[in-house]
Every structure is written in structure tokens, then in C-alpha cells.
N, CA, C and O atoms as a GROMACS GRO file, in nm:
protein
  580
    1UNK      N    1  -0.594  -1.697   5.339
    1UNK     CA    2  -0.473  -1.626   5.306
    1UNK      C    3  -0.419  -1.678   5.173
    1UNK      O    4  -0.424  -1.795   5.135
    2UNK      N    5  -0.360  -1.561   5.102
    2UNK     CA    6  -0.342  -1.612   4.942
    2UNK      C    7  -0.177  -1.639   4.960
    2UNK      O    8  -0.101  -1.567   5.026
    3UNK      N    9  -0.133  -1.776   4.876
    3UNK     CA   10  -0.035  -1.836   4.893
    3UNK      C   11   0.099  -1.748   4.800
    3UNK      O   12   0.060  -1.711   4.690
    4UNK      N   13   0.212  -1.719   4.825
    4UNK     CA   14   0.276  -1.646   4.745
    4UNK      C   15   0.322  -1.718   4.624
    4UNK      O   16   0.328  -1.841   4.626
    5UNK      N   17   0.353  -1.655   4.528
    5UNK     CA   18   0.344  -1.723   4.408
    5UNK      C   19   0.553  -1.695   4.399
    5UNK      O   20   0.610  -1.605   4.461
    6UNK      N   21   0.608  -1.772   4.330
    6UNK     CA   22   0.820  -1.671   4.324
    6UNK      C   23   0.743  -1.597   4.217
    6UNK      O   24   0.631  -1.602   4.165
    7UNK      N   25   0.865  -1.519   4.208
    7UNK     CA   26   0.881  -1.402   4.082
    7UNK      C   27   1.035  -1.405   4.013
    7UNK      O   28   1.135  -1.454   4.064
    8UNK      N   29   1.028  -1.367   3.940
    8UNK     CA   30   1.178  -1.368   3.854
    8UNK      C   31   1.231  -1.244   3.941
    8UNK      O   32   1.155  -1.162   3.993
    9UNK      N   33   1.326  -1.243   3.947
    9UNK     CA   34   1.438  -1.152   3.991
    9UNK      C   35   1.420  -1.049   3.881
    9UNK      O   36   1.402  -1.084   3.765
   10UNK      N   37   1.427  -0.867   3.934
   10UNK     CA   38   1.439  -0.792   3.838
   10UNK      C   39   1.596  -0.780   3.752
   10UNK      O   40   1.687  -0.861   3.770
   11UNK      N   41   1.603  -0.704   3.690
   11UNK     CA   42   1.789  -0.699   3.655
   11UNK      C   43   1.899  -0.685   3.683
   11UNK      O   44   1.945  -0.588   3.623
   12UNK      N   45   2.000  -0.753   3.774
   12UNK     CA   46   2.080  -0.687   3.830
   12UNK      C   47   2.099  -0.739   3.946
   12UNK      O   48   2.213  -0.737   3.992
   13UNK      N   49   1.978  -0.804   4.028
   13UNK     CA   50   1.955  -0.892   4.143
   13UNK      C   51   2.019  -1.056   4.100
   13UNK      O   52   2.044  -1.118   3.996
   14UNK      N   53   2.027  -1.080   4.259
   14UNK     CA   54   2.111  -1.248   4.260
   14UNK      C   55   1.959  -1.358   4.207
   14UNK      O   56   1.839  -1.333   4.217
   15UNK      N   57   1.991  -1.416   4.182
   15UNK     CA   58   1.883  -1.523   4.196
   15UNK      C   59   1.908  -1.640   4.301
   15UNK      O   60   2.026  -1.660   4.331
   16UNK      N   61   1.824  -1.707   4.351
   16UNK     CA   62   1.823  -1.812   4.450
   16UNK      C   63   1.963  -1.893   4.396
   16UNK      O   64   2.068  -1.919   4.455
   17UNK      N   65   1.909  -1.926   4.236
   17UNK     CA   66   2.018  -2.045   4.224
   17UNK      C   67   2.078  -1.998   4.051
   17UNK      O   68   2.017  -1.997   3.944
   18UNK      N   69   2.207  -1.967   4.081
   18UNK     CA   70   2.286  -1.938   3.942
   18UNK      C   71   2.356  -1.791   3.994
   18UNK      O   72   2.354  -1.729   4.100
   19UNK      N   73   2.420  -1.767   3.854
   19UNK     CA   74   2.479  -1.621   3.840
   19UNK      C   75   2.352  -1.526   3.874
   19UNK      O   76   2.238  -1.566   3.895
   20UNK      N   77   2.402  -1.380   3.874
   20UNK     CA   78   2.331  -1.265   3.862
   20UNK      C   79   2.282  -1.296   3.773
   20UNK      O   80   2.324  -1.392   3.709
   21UNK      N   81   2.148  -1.207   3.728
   21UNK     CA   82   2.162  -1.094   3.583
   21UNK      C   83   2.185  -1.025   3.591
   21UNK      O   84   2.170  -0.949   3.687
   22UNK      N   85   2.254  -1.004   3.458
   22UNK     CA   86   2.364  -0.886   3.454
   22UNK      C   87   2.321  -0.818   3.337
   22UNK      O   88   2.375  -0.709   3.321
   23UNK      N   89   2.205  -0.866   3.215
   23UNK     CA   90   2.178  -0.791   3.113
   23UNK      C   91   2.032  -0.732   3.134
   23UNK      O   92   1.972  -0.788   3.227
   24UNK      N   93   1.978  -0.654   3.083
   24UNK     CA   94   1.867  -0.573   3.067
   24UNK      C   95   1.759  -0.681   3.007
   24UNK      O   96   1.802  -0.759   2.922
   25UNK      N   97   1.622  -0.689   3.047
   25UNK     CA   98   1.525  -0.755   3.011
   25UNK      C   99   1.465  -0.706   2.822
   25UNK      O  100   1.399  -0.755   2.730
   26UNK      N  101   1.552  -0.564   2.858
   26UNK     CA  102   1.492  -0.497   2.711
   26UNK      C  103   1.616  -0.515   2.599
   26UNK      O  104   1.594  -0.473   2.486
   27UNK      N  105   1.738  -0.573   2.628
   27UNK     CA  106   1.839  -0.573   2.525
   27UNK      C  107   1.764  -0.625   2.399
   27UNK      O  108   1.699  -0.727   2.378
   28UNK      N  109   1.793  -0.529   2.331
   28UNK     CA  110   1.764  -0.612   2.124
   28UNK      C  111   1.884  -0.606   2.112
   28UNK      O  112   1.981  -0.555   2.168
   29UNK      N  113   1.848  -0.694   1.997
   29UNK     CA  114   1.986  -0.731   1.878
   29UNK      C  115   2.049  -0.610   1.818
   29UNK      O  116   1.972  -0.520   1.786
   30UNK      N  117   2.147  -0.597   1.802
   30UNK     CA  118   2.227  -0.489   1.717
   30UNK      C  119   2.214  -0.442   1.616
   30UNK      O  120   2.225  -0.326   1.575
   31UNK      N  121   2.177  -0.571   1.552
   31UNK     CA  122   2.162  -0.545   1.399
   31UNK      C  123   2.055  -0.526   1.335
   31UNK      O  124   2.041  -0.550   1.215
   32UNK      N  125   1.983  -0.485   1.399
   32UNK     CA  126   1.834  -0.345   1.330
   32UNK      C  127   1.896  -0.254   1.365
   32UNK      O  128   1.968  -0.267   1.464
   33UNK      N  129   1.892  -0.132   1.296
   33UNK     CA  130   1.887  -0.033   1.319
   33UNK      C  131   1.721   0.049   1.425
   33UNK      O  132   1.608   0.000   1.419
   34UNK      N  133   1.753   0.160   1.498
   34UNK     CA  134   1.687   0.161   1.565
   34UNK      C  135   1.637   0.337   1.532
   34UNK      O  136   1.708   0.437   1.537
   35UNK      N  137   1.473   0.326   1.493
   35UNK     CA  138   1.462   0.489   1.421
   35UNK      C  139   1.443   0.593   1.557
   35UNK      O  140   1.399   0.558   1.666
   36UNK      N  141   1.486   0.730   1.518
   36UNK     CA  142   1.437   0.795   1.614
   36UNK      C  143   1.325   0.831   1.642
   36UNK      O  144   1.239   0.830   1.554
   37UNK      N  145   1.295   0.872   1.767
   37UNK     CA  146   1.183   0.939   1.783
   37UNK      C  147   1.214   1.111   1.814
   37UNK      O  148   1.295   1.183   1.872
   38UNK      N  149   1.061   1.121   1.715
   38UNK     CA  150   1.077   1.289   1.691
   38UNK      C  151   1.000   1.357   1.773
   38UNK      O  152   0.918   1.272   1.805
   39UNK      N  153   0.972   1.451   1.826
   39UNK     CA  154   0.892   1.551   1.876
   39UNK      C  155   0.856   1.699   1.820
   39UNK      O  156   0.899   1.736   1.710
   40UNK      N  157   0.795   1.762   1.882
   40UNK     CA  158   0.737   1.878   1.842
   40UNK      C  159   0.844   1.967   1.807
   40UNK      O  160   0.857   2.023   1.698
   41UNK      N  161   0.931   1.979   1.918
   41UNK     CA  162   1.023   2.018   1.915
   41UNK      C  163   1.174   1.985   1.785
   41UNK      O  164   1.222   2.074   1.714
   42UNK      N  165   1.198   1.908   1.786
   42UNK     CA  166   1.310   1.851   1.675
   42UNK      C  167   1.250   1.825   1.539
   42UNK      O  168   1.322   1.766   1.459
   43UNK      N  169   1.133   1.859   1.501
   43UNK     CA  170   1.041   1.794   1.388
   43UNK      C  171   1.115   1.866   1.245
   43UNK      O  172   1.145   1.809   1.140
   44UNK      N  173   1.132   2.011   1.284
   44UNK     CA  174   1.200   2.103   1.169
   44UNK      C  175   1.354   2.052   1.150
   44UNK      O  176   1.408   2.031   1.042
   45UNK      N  177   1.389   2.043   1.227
   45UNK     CA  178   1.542   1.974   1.185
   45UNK      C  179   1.572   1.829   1.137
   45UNK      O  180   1.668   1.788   1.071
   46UNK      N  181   1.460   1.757   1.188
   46UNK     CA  182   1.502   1.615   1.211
   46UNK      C  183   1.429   1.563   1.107
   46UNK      O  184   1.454   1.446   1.077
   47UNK      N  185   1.319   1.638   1.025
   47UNK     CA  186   1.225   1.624   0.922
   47UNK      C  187   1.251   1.697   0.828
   47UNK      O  188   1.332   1.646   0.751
   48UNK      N  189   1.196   1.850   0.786
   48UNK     CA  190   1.144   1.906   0.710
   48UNK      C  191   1.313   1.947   0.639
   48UNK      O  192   1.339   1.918   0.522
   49UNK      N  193   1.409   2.012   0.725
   49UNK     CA  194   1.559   2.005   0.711
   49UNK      C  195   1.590   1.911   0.630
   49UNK      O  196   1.586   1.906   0.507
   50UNK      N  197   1.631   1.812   0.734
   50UNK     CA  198   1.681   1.681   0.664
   50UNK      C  199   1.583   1.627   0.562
   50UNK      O  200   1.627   1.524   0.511
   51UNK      N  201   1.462   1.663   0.515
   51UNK     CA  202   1.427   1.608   0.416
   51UNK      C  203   1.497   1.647   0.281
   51UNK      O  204   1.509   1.579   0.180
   52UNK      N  205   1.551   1.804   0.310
   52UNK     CA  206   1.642   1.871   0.164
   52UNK      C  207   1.728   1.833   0.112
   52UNK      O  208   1.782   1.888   0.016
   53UNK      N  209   1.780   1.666   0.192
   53UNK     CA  210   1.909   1.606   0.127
   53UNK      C  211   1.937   1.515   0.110
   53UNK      O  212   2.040   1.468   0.061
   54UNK      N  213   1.762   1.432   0.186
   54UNK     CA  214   1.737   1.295   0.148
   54UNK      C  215   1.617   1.285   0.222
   54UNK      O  216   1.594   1.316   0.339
   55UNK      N  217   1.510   1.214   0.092
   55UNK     CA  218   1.355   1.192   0.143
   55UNK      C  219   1.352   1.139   0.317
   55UNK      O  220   1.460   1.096   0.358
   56UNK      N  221   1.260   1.140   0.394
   56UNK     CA  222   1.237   1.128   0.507
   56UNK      C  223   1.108   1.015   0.516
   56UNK      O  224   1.035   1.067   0.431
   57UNK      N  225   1.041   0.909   0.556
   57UNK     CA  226   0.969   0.854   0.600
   57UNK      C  227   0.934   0.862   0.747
   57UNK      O  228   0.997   0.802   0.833
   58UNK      N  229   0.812   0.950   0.773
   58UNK     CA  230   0.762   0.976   0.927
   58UNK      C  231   0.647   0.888   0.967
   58UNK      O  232   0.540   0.906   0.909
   59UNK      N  233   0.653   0.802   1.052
   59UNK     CA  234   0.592   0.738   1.128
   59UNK      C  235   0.540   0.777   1.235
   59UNK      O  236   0.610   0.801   1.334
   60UNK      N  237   0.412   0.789   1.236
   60UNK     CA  238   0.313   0.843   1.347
   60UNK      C  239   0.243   0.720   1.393
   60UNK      O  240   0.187   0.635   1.324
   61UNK      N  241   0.254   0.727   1.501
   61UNK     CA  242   0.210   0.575   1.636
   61UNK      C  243   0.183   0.610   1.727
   61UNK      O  244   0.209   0.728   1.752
   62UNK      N  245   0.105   0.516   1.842
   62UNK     CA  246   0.088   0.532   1.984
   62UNK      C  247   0.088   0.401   2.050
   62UNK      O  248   0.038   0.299   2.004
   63UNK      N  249   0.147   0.415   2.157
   63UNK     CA  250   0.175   0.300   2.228
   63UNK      C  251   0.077   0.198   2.247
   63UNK      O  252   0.108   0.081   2.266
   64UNK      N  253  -0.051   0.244   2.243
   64UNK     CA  254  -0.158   0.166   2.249
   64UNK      C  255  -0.233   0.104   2.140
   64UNK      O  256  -0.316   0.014   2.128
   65UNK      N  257  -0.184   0.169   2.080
   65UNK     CA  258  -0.210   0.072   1.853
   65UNK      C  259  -0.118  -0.028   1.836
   65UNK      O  260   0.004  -0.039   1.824
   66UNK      N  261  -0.243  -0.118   1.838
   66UNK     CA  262  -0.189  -0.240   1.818
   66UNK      C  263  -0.072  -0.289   1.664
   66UNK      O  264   0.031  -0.355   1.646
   67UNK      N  265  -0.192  -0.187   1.564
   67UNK     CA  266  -0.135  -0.230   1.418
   67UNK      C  267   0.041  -0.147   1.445
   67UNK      O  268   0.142  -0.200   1.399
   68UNK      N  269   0.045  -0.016   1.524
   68UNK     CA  270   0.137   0.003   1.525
   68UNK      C  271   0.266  -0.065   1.535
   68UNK      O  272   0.350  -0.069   1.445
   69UNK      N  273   0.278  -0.130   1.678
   69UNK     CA  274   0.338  -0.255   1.743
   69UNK      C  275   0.363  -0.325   1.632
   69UNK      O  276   0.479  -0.365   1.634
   70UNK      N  277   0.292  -0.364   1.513
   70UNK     CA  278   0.346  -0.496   1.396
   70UNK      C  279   0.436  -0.400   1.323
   70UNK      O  280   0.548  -0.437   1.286
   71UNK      N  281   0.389  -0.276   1.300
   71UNK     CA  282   0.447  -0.219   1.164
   71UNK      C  283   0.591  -0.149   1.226
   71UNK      O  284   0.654  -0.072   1.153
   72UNK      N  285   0.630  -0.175   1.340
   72UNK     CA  286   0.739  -0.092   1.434
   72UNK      C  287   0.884  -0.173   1.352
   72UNK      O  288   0.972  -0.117   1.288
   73UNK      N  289   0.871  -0.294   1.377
   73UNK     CA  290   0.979  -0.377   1.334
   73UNK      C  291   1.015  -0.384   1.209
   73UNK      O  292   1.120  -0.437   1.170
   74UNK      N  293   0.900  -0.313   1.114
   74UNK     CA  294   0.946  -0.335   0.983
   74UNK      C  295   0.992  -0.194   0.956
   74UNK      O  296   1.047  -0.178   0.847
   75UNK      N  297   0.980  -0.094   1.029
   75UNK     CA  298   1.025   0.088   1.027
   75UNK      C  299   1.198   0.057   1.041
   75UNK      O  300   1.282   0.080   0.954
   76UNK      N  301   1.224  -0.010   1.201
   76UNK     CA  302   1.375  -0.037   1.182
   76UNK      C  303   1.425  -0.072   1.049
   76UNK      O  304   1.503  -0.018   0.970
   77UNK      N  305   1.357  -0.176   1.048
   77UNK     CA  306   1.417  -0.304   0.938
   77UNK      C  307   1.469  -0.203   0.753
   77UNK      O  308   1.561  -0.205   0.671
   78UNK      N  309   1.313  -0.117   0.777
   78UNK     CA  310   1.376  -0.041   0.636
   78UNK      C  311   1.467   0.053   0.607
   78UNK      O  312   1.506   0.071   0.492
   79UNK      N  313   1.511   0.128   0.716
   79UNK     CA  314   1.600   0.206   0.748
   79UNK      C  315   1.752   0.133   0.759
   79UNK      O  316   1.851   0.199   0.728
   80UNK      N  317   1.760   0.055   0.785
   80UNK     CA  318   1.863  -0.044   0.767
   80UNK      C  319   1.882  -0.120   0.585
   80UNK      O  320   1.992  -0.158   0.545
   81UNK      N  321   1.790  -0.128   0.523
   81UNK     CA  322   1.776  -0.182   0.411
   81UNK      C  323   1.798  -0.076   0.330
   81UNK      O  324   1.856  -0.116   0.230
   82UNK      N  325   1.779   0.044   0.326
   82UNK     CA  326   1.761   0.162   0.245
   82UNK      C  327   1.896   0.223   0.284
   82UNK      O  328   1.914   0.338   0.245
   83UNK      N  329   1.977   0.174   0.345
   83UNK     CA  330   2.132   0.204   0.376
   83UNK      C  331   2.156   0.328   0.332
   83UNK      O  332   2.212   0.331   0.223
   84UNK      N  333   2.121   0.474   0.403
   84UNK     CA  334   2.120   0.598   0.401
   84UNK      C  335   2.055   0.677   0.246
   84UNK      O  336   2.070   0.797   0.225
   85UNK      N  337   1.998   0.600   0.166
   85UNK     CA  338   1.920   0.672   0.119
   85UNK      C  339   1.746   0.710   0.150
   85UNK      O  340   1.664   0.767   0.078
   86UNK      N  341   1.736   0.663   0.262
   86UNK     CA  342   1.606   0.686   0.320
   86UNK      C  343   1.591   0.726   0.496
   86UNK      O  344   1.592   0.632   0.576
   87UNK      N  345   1.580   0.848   0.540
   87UNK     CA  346   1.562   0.820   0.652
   87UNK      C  347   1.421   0.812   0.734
   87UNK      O  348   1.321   0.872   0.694
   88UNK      N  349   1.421   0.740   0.839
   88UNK     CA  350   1.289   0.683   0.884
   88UNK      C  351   1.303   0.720   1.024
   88UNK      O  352   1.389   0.683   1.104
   89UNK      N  353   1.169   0.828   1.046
   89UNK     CA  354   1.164   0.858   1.193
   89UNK      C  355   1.047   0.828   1.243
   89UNK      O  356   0.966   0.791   1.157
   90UNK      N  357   1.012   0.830   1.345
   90UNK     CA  358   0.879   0.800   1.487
   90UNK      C  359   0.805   0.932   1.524
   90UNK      O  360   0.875   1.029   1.554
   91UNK      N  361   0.700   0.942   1.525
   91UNK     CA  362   0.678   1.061   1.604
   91UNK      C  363   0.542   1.020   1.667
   91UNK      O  364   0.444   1.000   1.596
   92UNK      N  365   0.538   1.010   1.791
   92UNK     CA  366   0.422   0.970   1.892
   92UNK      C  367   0.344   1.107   1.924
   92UNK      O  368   0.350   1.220   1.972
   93UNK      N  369   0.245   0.981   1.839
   93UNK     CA  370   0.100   1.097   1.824
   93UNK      C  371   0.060   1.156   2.007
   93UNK      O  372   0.072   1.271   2.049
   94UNK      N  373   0.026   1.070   2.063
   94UNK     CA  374  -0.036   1.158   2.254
   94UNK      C  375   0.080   1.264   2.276
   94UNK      O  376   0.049   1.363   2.343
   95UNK      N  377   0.214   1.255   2.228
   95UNK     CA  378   0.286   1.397   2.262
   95UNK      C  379   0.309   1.478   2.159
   95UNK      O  380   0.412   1.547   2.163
   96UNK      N  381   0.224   1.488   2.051
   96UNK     CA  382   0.258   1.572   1.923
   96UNK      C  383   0.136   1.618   1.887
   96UNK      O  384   0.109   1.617   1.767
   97UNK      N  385   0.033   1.668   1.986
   97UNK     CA  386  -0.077   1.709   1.886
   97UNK      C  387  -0.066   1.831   1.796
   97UNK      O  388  -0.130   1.832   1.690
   98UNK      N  389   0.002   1.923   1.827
   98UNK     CA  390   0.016   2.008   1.693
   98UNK      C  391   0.119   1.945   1.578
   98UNK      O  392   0.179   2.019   1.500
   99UNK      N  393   0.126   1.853   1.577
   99UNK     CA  394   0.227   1.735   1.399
   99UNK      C  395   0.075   1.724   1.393
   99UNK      O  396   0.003   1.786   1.315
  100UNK      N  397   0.027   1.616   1.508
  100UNK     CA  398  -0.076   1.526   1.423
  100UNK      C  399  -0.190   1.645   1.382
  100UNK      O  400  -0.230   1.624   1.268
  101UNK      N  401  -0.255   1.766   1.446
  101UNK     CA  402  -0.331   1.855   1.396
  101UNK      C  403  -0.298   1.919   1.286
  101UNK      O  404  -0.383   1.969   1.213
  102UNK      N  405  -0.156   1.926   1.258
  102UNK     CA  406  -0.132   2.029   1.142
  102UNK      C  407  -0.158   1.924   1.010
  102UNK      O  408  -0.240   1.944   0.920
  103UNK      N  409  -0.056   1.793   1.024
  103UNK     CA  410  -0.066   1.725   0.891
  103UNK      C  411  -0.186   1.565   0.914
  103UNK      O  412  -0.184   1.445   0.890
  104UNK      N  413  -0.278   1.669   0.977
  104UNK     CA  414  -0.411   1.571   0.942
  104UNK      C  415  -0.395   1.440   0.981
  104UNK      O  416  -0.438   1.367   0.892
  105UNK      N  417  -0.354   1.380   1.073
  105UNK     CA  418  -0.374   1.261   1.114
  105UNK      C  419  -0.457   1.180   1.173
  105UNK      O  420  -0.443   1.193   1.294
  106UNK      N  421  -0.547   1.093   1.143
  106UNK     CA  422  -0.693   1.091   1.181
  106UNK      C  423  -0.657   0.898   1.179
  106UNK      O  424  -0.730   0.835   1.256
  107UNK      N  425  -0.596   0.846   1.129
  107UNK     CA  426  -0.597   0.716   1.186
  107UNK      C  427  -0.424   0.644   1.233
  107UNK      O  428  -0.317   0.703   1.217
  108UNK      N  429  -0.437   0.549   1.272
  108UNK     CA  430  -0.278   0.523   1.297
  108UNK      C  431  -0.274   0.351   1.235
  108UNK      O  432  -0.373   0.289   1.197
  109UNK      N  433  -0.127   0.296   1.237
  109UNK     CA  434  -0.024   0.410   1.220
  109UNK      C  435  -0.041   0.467   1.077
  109UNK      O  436  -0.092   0.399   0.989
  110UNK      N  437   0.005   0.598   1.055
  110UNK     CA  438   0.012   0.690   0.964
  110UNK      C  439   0.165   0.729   0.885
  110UNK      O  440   0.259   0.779   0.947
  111UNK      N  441   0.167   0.705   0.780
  111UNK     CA  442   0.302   0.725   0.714
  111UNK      C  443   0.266   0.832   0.613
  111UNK      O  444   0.174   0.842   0.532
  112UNK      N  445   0.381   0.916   0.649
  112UNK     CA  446   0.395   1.051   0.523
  112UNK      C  447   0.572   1.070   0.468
  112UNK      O  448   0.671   1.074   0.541
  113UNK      N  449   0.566   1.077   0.348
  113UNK     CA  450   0.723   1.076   0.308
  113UNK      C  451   0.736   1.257   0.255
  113UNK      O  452   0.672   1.320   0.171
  114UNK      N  453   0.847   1.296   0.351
  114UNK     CA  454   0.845   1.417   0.319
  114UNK      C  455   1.033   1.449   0.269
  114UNK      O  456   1.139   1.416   0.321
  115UNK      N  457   0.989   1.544   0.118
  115UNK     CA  458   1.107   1.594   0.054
  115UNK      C  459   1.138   1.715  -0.005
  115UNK      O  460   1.045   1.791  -0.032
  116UNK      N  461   1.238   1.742  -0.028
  116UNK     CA  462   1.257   1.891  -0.035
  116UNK      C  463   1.199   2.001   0.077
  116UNK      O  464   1.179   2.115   0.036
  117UNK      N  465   1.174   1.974   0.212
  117UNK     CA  466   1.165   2.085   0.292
  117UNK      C  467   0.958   2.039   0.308
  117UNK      O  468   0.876   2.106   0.371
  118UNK      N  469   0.930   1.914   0.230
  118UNK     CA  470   0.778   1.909   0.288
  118UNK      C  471   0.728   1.820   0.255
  118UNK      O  472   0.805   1.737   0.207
  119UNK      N  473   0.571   1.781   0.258
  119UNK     CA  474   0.551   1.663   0.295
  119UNK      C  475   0.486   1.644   0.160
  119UNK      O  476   0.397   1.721   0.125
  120UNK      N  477   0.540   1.514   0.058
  120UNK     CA  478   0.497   1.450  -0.054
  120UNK      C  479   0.369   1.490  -0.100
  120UNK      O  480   0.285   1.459  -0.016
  121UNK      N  481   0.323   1.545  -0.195
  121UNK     CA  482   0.148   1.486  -0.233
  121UNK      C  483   0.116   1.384  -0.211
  121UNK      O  484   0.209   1.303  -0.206
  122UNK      N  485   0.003   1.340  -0.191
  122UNK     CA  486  -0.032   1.182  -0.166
  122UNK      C  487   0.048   1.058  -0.088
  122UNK      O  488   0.040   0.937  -0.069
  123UNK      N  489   0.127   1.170  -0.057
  123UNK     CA  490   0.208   1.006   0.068
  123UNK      C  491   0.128   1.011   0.154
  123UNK      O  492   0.124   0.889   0.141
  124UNK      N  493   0.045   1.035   0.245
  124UNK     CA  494  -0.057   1.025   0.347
  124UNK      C  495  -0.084   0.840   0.334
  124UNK      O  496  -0.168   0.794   0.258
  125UNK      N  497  -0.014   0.772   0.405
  125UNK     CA  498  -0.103   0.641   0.429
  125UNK      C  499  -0.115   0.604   0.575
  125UNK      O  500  -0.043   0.626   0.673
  126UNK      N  501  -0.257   0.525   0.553
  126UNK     CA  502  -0.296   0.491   0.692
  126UNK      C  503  -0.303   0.355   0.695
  126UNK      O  504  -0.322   0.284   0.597
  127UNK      N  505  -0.284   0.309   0.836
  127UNK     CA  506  -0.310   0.143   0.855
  127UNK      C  507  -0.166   0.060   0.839
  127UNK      O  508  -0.058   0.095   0.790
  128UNK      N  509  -0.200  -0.036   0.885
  128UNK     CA  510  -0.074  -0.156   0.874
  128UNK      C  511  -0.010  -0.189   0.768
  128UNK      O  512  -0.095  -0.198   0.680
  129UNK      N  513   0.095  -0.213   0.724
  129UNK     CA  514   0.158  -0.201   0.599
  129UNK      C  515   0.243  -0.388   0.603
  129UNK      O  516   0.264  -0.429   0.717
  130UNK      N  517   0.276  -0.463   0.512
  130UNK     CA  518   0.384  -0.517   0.486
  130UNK      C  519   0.488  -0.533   0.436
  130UNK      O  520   0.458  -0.550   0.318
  131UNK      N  521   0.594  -0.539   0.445
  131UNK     CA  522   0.750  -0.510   0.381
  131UNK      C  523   0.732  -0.459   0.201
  131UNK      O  524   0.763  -0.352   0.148
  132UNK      N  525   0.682  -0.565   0.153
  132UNK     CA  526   0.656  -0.525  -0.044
  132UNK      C  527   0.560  -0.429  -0.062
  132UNK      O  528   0.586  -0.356  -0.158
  133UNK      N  529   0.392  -0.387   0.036
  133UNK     CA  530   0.344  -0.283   0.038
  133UNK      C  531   0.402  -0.162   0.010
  133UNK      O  532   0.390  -0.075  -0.076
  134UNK      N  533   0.503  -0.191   0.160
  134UNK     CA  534   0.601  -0.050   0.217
  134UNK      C  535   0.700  -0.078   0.129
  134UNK      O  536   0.795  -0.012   0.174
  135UNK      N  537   0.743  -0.141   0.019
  135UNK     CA  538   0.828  -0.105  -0.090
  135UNK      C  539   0.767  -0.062  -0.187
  135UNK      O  540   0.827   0.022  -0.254
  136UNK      N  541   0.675  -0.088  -0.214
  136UNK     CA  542   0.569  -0.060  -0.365
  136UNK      C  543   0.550   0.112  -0.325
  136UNK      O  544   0.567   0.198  -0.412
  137UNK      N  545   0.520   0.139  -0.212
  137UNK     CA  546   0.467   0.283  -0.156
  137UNK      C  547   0.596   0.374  -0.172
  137UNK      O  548   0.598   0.469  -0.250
  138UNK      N  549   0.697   0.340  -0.098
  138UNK     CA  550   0.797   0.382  -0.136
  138UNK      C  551   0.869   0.396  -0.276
  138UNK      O  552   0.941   0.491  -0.307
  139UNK      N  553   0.842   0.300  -0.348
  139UNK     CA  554   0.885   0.341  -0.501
  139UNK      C  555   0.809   0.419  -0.582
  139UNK      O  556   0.870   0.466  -0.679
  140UNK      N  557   0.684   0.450  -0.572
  140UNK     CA  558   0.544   0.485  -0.626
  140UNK      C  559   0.620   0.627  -0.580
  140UNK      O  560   0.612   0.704  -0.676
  141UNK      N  561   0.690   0.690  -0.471
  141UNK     CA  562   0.704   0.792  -0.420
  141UNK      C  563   0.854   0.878  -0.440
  141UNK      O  564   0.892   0.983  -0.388
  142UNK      N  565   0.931   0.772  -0.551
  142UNK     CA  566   1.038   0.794  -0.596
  142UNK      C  567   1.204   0.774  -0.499
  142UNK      O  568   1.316   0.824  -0.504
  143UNK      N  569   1.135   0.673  -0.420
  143UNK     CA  570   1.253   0.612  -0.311
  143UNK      C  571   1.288   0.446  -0.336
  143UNK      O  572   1.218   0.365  -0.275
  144UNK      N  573   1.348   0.419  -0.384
  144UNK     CA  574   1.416   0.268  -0.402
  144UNK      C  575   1.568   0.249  -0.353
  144UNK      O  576   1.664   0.326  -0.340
  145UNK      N  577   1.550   0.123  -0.332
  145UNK     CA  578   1.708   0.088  -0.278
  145UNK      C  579   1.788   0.139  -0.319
  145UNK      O  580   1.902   0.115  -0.282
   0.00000   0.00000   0.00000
């Protein structure tokens, strides 16, 4: 017979010894900003729209890409740094196959900066990015602080 192992208390439950928890296992910090996620549905408003009044950076990911997961924290982070002259959205590739079929998405994560109502020439990048990359790309594309 296999011996029971404790477990942490889920959220909200007493523990043997101390206070409750009382906060969420998933609380982040405040101070990232946090990008949306887009769908099939909201893509024309939340993209191609709002690109007519300020460039857009779209982020295509899947929960299971790893490189994604690194490059997630630096998507907040620039959207917060670019203090409303840049907006930065999510759009998860397994529930978007007509985004990812229409604008060619063939590796992840995938960044396209779209303005004036569409998507940049040559912004198409693929793969993991780092903060001065994803600034160099972004300026190359006529978006700076």
C-alpha cells in the first residue's frame, strides 16, 4: 500500500497550521501591464481598426511553445514601456486558424506589426526575441518610445 504523501491546501481552504489562504496561486504583480487576448472574432476591431490610430503589435502563441512562454513577459513589459503609443495583443494560434491561415503563420511565436487598417510589409517575424531585438524590430518598423 502506497503511503500518502500532504498536499498544499488549494485557495481559500484552512491549513492544518496558520491563517487561510486567502489569495489566488495565480496573483501577478500590478505593475506589468497585461496584453489582451484576441480572437477570430474581435481581430477587426481590436487589430486592423485600432491599428488606424496607433500601430498594433500581434503576437501569435500556443500554450505549448516553449519559446513562447519566454517571449510572453517581455509582450507585457513592452506595452507598458511604449506608454500608449504601441498597442500589443495575443492571439492563440489552436483557436484562430483562419488569423493563422490567412496571415501565413508557419512558426511560433510569430510577431506582425499592423498599421493603417493592415499588416506592415516585412514585419512577419518568427522565433524568440529579446527586449533590444524587439526594440531594434520595432524601430526598423517606425515605432519608438
Amino acid at each position: 500500500m502506497l503511503a500518502s504523501r500532504p498536499t498544499l491546501p488549494a485557495a481559500g481552504r484552512s491549513r492544518a497550521f496558520g491563517p487561510a489562504i486567502t489569495t489566488p496561486r495565480t496573483l501577478r504583480s500590478s505593475h506589468i501591464a497585461r496584453v489582451a487576448n484576441v480572437g477570430e472574432a474581435t481581430f477587426d476591431a481590436e487589430v486592423l481598426q485600432a491599428s488606424k490610430t496607433q500601430p498594433v503589435l500581434v503576437d501569435f502563441w500556443a500554450s505549448w511553445c516553449g519559446p513562447c512562454k519566454l517571449v510572453a513577459p517581455l509582450m507585457d513589459a513592452t506595452e507598458k514601456d511604449f506608454g500608449g503609443k504601441l498597442k500589443v495583443v495575443k492571439i492563440e494560434h489552436d483557436a484562430n486558424p483562419k488569423l493563422i491561415a490567412s496571415y501565413k503563420v508557419y512558426g511560433l511565436p510569430t510577431l506582425i506589426v499592423f498599421k493603417d487598417g493592415a499588416e506592415v510589409e516585412g514585419s512577419k517575424r518568427e522565433g524568440a526575441i529579446t527586449r533590444a531585438l524587439l526594440e531594434q524590430y520595432l524601430k526598423k518598423h517606425g515605432i519608438s518610445k
